[in-house]
Structure formats: C-alpha cells, structure tokens
C-alpha positions as CSV (number, residue, x, y, z in Angstrom):
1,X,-88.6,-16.7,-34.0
2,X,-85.6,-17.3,-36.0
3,X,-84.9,-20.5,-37.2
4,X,-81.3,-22.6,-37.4
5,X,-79.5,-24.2,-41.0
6,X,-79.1,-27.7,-40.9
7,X,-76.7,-27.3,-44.0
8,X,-76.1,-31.5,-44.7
9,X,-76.3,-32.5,-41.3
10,X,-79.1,-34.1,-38.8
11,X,-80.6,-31.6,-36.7
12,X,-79.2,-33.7,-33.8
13,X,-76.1,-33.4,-35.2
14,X,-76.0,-29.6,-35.8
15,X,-77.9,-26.8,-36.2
16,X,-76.2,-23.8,-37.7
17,X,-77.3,-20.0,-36.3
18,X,-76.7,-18.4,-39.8
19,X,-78.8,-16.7,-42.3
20,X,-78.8,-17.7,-45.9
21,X,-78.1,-14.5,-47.6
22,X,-77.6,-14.7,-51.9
23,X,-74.2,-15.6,-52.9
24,X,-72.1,-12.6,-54.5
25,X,-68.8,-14.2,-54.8
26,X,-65.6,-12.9,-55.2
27,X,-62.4,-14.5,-57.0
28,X,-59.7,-15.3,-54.7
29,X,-57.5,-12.8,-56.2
30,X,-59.8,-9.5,-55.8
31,X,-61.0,-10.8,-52.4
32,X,-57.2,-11.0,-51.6
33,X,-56.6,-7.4,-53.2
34,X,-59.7,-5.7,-51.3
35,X,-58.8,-7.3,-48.1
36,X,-55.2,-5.9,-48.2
37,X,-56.1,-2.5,-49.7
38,X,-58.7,-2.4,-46.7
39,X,-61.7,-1.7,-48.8
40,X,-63.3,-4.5,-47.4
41,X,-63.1,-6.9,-44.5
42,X,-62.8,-10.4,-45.1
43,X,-65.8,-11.3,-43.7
44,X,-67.8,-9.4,-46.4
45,X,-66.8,-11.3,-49.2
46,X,-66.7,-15.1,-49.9
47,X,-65.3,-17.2,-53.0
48,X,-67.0,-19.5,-55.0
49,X,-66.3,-23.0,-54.1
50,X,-65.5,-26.1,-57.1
51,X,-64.8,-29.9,-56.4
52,X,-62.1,-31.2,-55.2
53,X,-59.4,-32.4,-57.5
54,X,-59.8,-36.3,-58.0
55,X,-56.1,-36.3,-56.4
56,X,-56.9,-34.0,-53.8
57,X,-60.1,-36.2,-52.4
58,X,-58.1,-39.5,-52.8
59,X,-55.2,-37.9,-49.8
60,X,-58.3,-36.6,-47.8
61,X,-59.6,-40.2,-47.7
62,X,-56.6,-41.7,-46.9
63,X,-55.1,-39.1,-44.5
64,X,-58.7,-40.0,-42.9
65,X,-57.8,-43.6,-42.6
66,X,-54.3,-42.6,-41.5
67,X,-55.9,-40.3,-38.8
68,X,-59.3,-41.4,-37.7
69,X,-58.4,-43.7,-34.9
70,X,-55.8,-40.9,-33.2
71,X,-58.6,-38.0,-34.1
72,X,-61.3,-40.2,-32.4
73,X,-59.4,-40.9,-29.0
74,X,-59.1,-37.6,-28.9
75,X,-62.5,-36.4,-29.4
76,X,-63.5,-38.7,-26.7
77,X,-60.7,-37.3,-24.4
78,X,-62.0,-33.8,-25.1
79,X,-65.5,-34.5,-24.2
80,X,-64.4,-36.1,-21.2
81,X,-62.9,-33.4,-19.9
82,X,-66.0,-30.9,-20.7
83,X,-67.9,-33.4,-18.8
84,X,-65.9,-33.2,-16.0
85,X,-65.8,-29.4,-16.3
86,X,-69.6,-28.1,-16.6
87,X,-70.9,-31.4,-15.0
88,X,-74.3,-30.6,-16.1
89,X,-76.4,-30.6,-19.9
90,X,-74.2,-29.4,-22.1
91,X,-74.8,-26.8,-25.0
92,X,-71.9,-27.6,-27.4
93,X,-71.6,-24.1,-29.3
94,X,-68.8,-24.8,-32.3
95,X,-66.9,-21.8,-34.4
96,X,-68.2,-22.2,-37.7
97,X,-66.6,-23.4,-40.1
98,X,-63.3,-24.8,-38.5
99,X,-64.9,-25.9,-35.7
100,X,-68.2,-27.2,-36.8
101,X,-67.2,-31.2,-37.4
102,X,-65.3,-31.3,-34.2
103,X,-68.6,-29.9,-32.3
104,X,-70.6,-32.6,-34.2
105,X,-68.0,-35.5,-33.0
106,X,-67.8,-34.0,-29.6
107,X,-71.8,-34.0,-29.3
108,X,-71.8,-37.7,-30.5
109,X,-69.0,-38.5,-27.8
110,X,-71.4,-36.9,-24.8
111,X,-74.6,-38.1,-26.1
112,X,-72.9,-41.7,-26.5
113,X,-70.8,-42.1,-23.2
114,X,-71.2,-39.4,-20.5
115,X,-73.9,-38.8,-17.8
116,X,-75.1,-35.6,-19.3
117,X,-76.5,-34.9,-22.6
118,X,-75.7,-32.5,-25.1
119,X,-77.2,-30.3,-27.8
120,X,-74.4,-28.8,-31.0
121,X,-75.1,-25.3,-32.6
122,X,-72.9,-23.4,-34.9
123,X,-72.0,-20.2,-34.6
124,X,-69.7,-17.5,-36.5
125,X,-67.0,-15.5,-34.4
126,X,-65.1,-12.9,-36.7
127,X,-61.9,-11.5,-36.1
128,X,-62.5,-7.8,-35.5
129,X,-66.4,-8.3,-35.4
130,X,-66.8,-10.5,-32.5
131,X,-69.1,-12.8,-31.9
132,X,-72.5,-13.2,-33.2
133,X,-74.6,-12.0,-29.9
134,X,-77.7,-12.3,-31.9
135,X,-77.0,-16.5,-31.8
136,X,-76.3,-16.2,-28.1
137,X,-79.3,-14.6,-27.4
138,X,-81.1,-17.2,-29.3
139,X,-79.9,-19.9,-26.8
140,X,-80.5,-18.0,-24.1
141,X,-83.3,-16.4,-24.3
142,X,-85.4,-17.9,-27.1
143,X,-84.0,-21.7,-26.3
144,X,-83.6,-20.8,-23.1
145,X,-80.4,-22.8,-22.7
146,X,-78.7,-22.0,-19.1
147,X,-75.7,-19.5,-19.7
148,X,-73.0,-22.2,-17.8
149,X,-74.0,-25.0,-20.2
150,X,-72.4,-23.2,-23.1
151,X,-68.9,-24.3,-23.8
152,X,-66.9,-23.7,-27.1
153,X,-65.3,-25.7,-29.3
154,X,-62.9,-24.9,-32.1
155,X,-60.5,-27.3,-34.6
156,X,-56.8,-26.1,-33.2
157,X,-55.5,-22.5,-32.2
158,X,-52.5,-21.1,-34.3
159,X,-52.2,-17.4,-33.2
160,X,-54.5,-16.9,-30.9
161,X,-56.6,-14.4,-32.9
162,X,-59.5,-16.2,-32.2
163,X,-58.8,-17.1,-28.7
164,X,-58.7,-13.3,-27.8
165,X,-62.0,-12.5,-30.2
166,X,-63.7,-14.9,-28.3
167,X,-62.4,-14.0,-24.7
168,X,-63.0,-10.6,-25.5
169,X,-66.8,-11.0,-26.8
170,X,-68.1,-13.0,-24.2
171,X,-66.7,-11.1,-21.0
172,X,-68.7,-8.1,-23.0
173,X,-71.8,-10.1,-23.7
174,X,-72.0,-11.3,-20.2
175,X,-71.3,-8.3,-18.6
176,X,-74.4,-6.9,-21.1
177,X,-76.6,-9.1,-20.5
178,X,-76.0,-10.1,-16.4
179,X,-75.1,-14.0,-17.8
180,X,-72.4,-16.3,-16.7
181,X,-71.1,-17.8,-19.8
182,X,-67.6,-19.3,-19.7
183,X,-65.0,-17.6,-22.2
184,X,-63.1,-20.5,-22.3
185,X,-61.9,-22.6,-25.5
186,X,-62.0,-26.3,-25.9
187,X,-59.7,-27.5,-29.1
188,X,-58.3,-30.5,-30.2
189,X,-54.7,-29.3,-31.1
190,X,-53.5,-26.3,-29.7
191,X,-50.3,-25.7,-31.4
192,X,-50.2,-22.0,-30.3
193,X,-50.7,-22.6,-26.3
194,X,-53.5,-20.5,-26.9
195,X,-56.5,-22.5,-25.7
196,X,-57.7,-22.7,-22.2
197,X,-58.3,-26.9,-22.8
198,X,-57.2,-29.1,-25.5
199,X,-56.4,-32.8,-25.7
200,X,-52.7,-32.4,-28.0
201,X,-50.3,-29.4,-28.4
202,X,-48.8,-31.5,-31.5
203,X,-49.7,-29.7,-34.9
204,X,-50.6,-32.7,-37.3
205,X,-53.1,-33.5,-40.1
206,X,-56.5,-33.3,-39.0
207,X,-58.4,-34.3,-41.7
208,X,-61.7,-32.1,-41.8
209,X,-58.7,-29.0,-42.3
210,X,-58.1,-30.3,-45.7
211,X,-61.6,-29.5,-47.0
212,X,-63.8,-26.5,-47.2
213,X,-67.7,-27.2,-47.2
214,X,-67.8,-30.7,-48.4
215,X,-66.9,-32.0,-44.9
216,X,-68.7,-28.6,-43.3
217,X,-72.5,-29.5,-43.8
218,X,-72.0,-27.4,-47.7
219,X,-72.1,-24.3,-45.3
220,X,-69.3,-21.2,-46.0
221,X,-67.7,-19.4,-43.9
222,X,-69.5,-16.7,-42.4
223,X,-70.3,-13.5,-43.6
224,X,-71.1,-10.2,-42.5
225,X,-72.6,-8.0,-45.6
226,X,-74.9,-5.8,-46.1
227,X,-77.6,-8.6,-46.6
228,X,-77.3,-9.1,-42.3
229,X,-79.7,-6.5,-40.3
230,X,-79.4,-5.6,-37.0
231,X,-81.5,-8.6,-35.3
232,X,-80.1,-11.1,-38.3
233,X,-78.0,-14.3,-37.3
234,X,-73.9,-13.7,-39.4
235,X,-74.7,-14.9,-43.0
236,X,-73.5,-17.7,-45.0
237,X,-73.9,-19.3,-48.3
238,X,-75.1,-22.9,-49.2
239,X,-72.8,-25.0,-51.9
240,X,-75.6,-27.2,-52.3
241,X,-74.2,-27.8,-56.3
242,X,-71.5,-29.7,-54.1
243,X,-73.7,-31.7,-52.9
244,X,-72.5,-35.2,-54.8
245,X,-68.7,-34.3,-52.7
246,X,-70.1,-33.8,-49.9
247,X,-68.0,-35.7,-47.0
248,X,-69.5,-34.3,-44.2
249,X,-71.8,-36.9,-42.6
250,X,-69.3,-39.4,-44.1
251,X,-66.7,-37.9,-41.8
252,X,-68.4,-37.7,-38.9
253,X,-69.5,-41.7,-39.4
254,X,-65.8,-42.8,-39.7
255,X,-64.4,-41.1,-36.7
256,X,-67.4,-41.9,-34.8
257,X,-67.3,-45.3,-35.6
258,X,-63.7,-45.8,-34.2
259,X,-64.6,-44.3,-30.9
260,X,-64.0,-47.0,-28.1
261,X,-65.3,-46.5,-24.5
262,X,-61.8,-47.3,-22.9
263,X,-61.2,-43.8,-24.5
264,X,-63.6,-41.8,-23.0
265,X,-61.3,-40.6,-20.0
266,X,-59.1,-38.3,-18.6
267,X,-56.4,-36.9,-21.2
268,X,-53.0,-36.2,-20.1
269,X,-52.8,-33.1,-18.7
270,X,-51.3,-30.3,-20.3
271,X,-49.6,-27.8,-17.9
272,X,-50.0,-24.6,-17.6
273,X,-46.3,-24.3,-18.1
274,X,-46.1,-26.3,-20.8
275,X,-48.9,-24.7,-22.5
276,X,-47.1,-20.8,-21.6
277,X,-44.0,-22.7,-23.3
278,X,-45.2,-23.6,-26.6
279,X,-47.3,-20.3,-26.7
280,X,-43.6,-18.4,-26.6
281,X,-42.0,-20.7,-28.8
282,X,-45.4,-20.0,-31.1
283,X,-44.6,-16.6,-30.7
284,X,-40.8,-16.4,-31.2
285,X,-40.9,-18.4,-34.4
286,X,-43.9,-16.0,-35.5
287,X,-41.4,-13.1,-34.9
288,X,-38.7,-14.8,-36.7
289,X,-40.3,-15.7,-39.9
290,X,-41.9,-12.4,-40.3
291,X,-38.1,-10.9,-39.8
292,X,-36.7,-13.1,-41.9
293,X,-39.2,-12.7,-45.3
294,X,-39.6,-9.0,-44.3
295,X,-43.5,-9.3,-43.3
296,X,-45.2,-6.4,-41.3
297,X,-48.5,-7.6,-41.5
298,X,-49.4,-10.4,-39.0
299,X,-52.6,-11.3,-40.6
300,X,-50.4,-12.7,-43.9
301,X,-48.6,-15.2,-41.8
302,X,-50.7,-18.4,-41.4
303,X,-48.7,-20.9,-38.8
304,X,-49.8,-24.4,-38.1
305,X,-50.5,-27.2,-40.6
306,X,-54.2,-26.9,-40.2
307,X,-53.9,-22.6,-41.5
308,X,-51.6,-23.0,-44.3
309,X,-53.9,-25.3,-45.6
310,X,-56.6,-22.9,-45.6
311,X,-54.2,-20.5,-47.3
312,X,-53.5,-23.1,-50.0
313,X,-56.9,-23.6,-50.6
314,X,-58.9,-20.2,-50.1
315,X,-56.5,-17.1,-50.3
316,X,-53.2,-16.2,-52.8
317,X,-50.1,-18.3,-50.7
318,X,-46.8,-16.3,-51.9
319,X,-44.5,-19.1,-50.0
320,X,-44.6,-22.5,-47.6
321,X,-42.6,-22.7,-44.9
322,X,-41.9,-26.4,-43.5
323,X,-40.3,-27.7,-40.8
324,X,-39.6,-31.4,-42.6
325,X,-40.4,-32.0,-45.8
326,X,-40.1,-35.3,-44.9
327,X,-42.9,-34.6,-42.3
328,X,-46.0,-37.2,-43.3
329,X,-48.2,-34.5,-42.0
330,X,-47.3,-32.2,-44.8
331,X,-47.7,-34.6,-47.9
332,X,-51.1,-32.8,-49.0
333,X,-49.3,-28.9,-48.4
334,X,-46.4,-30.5,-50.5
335,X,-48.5,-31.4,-53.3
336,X,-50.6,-28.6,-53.2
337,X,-47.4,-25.9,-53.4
338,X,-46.3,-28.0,-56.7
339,X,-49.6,-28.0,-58.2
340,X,-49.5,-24.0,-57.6
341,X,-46.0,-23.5,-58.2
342,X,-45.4,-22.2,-54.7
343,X,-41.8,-22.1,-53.3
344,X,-41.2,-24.2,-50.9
345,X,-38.7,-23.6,-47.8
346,X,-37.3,-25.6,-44.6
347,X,-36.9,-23.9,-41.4
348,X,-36.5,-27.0,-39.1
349,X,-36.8,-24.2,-35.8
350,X,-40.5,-24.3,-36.0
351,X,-42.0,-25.9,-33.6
352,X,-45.4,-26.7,-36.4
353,X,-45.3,-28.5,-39.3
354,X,-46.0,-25.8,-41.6
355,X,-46.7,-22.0,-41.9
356,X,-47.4,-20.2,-45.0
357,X,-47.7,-16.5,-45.9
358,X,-50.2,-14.8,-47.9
359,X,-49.2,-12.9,-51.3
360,X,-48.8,-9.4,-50.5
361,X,-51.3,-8.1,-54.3
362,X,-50.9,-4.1,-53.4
C-alpha cells in the first residue's frame, strides 16, 4: 500500500499523497521559456528553492501579526460552515501547495470545536491534468474514507482555473467510480466569485501566500514527470536544506493560538448574487487589463494579491498592476517590484489589490 509525506508537519496535522521523486530543477527563466514555447507543461518542471531574504522574512512575520487574529476568525467561520454542510466525520482533502496550511488550520478548528472530527490529506490538482485519482482512490478505497466526507479546501480563487479543474475532475471520477464526492470548493477569500463557499470575497494579505515551502511542510508544488507511473501518487520534491526557515508549524501555532470559541459560528453569508457580481467584475477587469497591455494569453495574467505574489516569487513578472499603492496589503508586492526592478502601475478600477503579468521570454 502506498504510503503519505508528512513533509514538516504531524501526521495529525497533514499527510501529503505525493511521491518523492529526485529533484531536476529548472531556473526560473528556462522554466518560464519552456512553458511558453509549449515544450513542457508547468507541472513537469520545478525551480530550486533559497531562503528567504532577511527583509523578506521580517514582513512575513509581521504581516502574520498584522493578520493572524482576522485569518483565524476566519478559519473558524469556514469550518463552521463545513460542519454544518457534511454534518458527519470529515475528510479535509487540501490543494497542495496553496491550500495545504489552510487545510491544517481548518482540521485544528474541527478537531478543537465541532461535533465531528476530522482527518487533513494533501493532494495535487493540475490545471490541464486534473486531479490526482490515484490519491482519491487511496481514501476511498484503501482508507476507506466515505465518498461524502471529502470536502476541499483551497487558499483564495483568482480566475477560477482551479475551480473548473476541480469541478471537472471529480464529476468524472465519480461518475468512474459510482461515488458521491461533492465538487464543491471551500476557500477563505474568494476574490474571483469562483468558489462554491468562502468566508471573505475581500482580496488581502494572507500570510502563508507570501512563502513558498517554508510555511508548506518543505514540500514543492507538485509535479507530474516522467518519474510518476501509472498507479504513482503526483510527485513533489523535499527542501529539507530549508529546513532551519522552515515557518510551517510555526504558522499553524500562531493562528491557531488566536482561535476563540465565540468565532466558531456562522459567517455572513455571501449571496449568490453577490458572489455572480464580483465574479463579472473579476472578469471584466481581467478583460480590460489584457486589452490594455495587449496580452492574448490568459495564463500570463495573475489577479489577486495572493497570485502576483507567486509570480514575484516563482516565475519572470514583466509588470504589477495595483489598485492603491497606498494599499497596506500590497507593502510586500511593492518591495518585491523594487528589489526586481519591476514597473509598477495604478489601475484604481480593480476590484483586487494587485495583478501582475508574466514576461512574455519567446
């Protein structure tokens, strides 16, 4: 039987469904140039990872103590509401990597205050690729985890690529397989009205987007090479030579210790109308930007505050868009597009904080 990753974390905390394949990295630069040439998909190629910048861990530890009390209420409103939803054992099942701290706080909120208990896996969804059906048969058939216990957890939604991936993959799977899992998304944030439940539709700083691995259990992303066989869990590599940064359990123990059992209730609700709004103001501001720096490829525009800083950090940013430089959400984007020398432009019609585009290399 295959067996999970515990990466930094517990094994009650989280247990990855990856295979540890040997690293073969790529820069950023030739990963970007392969990706857009279509030689490769992005998921066949990960970058080495270094250390933080001394300056750069400083404003992740104190955007953590600016955030941690907001970020906890509303991990406990989010677990609420999947209590009140499956009303049974839960199976939290996060999208690595994004996702994976938010499914480790959520599991800590059930196991802490609700009348149910839960179990957190990790799993890798990839856009084009789908989701990894060899981990979902794990639960369900070596775990033997019931199919309506599953419920899915990312970080935030931006465009929705994920959203559809997942919606996609699991009305396949269950209709493969004769199981009932739900296809619905849980997020914290979801600043594209893309999610099916979320606590927030505000785009702001949450902090586990401003690091890679070091608050990720030292796990990648996932990958899918030529190292994963047909019955293989996705792959991933290990950063355990980051293992004196790592701010994963760390993390997890400062939000979690600001959880408060008044908290642990009903959210306000989020309309459907309200959510169909912001996912057409999402949309239109998408369609604007592309128009007006002459874009045709969707997958080089990154919206939300959370995506641009994942182009910042891991791809080859040609430009940041902001919607307020004076935004406090934005300070770390800010003084990561000086450090790169990475123009910088306001376009107050957004309704995020941030986008940024990816370098066209070809």
């Amino acid at each position: 039987m295959k067996e999970p990753l515990l990466g930094s974390y517990s094994k009650q905390d989280c247990q990855f469904l990856l295979k540890q394949i040997q690293p073969n990295f790529y820069t950023v630069e030739d990963k970007e140039r392969l990706i857009q040439t279509g030689q490769l998909h992005y998921s066949q190629m990960v970058s080495q990872e270094s250390k933080p910048t001394t300056e750069y861990e400083q404003l992740f530890l104190s955007l953590t103590a600016q955030y941690k009390q907001q970020l906890a209420n509303e991990i406990l409103q989010l677990a609420y509401l999947i209590e009140d939803n499956i009303q049974q054992d839960v199976c939290i099942v996060s999208l690595v990597r994004a996702g994976t701290p938010i499914g480790v706080l959520v599991n800590k909120a059930i196991n802490q205050y609700a009348n149910v208990n839960a179990q957190h896996f990790s799993i890798s969804i990839v856009r084009d690729k789908g989701i990894d059906v060899n981990a979902l048969d794990y639960l369900i058939y070596d775990l033997k985890i019931p199919s309506e216990s599953i419920v899915f957890i990312d970080g935030w939604t931006a465009k929705g690529v994920i959203t559809r991936e997942l919606k996609q993959a699991i009305v396949e799977y269950n209709n493969r397989r004769q199981v009932n899992i739900g296809a619905q998304l849980y997020v914290i944030s979801d600043i594209g009205g893309t999610a099916d439940f979320s606590v927030t539709l505000r785009d702001y700083t949450i902090p586990s987007a401003l690091m890679n691995s070091t608050v990720s259990g030292l796990i990648s992303r996932s990958v899918i090479n030529d190292q994963i066989g047909e019955t293989d869990f996705h792959g991933c590599i290990s950063y355990q030579h980051l293992e004196d940064y790592d701010y994963s359990n760390w993390f997890i123990e400062e939000i979690s210790a600001c959880f408060v059992e008044k908290e642990y209730q009903r959210a306000e609700l989020i309309s459907p109308e309200q959510r169909q709004l912001r996912h057409q103001q999402t949309q239109q501001a998408i369609s604007e930007l592309m128009q007006k720096f002459n874009v045709s490829d969707i997958n080089r525009i990154k919206p939300g505050i959370a995506e641009a800083t994942r182009v910042m950090l891991r791809r080859v940013p040609d430009l940041l868009i902001v919607n307020d430089t004076n935004n406090p959400d934005i300070k770390h984007l800010l003084r990561i597009a000086n450090e790169k020398e990475i123009s910088i432009i306001t376009f107050p019609a957004m309704p995020f904080g941030a986008c940024a585009l990816i370098k066209d290399v070809i």
